[in-house]
DRENKEMI-735874 format. One record per residue (C-alpha): residue number from 1; chain; z, x, y. Coordinates in nm, 2 decimals. Last residue first. Layout:
N
   n chain      z      x      y
 NUM     A      Z      X      Y
...
// end
This chain:
103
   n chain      z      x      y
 103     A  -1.44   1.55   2.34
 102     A  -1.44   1.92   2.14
 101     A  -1.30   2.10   2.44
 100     A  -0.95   1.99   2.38
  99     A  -0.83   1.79   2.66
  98     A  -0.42   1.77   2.79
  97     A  -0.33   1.56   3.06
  96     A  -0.33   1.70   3.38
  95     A   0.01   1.90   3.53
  94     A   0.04   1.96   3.86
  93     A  -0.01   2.30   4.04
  92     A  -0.41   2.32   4.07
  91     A  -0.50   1.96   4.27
  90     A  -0.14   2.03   4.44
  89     A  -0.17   2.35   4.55
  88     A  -0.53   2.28   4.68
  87     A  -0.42   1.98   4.87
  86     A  -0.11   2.19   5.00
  85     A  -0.37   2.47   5.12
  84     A  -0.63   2.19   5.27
  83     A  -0.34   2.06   5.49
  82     A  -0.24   2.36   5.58
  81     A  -0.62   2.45   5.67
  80     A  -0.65   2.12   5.85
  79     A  -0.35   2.23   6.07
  78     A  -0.45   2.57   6.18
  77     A  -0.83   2.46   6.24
  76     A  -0.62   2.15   6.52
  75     A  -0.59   2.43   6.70
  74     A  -0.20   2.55   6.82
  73     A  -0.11   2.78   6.59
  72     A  -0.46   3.00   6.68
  71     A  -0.37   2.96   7.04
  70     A  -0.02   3.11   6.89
  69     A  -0.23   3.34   6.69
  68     A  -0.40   3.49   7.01
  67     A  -0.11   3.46   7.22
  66     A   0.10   3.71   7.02
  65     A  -0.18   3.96   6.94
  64     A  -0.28   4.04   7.31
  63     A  -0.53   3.96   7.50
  62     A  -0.78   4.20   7.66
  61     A  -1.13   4.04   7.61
  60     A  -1.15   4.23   7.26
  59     A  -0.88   4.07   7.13
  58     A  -1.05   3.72   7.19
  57     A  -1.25   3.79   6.88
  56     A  -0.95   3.76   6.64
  55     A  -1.07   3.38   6.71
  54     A  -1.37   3.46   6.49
  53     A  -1.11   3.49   6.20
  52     A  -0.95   3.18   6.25
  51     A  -1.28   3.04   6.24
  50     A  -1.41   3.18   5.96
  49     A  -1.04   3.08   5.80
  48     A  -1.10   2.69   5.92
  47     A  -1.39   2.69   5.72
  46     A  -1.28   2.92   5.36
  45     A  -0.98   2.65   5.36
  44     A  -1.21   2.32   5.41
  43     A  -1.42   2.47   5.12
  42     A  -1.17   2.55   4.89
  41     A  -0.96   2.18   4.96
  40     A  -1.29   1.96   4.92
  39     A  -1.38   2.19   4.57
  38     A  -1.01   2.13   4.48
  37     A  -1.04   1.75   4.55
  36     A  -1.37   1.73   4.35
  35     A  -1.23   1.89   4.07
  34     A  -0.94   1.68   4.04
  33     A  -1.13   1.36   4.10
  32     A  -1.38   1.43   3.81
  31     A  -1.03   1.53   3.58
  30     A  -0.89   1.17   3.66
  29     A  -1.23   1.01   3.59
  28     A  -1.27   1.17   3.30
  27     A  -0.96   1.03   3.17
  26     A  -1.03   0.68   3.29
  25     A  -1.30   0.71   3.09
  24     A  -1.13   0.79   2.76
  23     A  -0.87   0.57   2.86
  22     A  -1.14   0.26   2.90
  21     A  -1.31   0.35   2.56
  20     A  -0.95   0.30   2.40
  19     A  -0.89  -0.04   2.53
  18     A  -1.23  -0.11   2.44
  17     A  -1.13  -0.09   2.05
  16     A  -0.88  -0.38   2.10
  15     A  -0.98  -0.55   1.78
  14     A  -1.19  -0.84   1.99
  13     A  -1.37  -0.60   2.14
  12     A  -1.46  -0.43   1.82
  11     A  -1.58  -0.79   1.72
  10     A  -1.80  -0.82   1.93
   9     A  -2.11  -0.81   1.70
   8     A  -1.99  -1.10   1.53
   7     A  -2.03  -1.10   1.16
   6     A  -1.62  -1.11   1.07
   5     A  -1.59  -1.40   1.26
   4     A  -1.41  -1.44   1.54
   3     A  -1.64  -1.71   1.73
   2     A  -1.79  -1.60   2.05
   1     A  -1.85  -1.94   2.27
// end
C-alpha cells in the first residue's frame, strides 16, 4: 500500500495533479474529433457533388432540367451531401474552447 508521505513518488496523484493532465487530454481529444469530423464532412460533400455533377450528363440524352435535379432530389447522393453540409456546419459553427498556441 502507497503511504502519503511526503517521499512518495505519487504523490502528485495524490494532490489532484492528474485531474489536470486528464483535461488537457480530453481537450485534445475534443479538437482531434473536430477535425476529423470536418475532414469526414469535406470529403463526403466534394463526393456526392462529382456525382451530382456527372448527373448534369443526362442533359445531353434529351432530358430536361426539371427531371434531372428531381432524379438528382431523389438519390440517396442528395441526402448524404445534406447530411455532410449540416455536419460541416456544425463541426465549424459551434464554439471550442479556447487554445493559445503556446500548449
Amino acid at each position: 500500500m502507497i503511504e502519503k508521505t511526503k517521499s512518495s513518488p505519487f504523490r502528485w496523484i495524490l494532490k489532484g495533479e492528474l485531474s489536470f493532465i486528464h483535461w488537457k487530454k480530453s481537450k485534445r481529444a475534443l479538437y482531434m474529433t473536430r477535425i476529423f469530423l470536418f475532414l469526414i464532412s469535406y470529403g463526403l460533400i466534394v463526393v456526392t457533388v462529382s456525382h451530382m455533377i456527372l448527373y448534369f450528363n443526362y442533359l445531353s440524352l434529351g432530358y430536361s432540367w426539371q427531371r434531372i435535379l428531381l432524379f438528382i432530389i431523389q438519390t440517396p447522393d442528395f441526402m448524404l451531401f445534406v447530411m455532410a453540409v449540416i455536419l460541416l456546419i456544425m463541426t465549424v459553427a459551434f464554439r471550442a474552447p479556447s487554445q493559445t498556441p503556446f500548449f
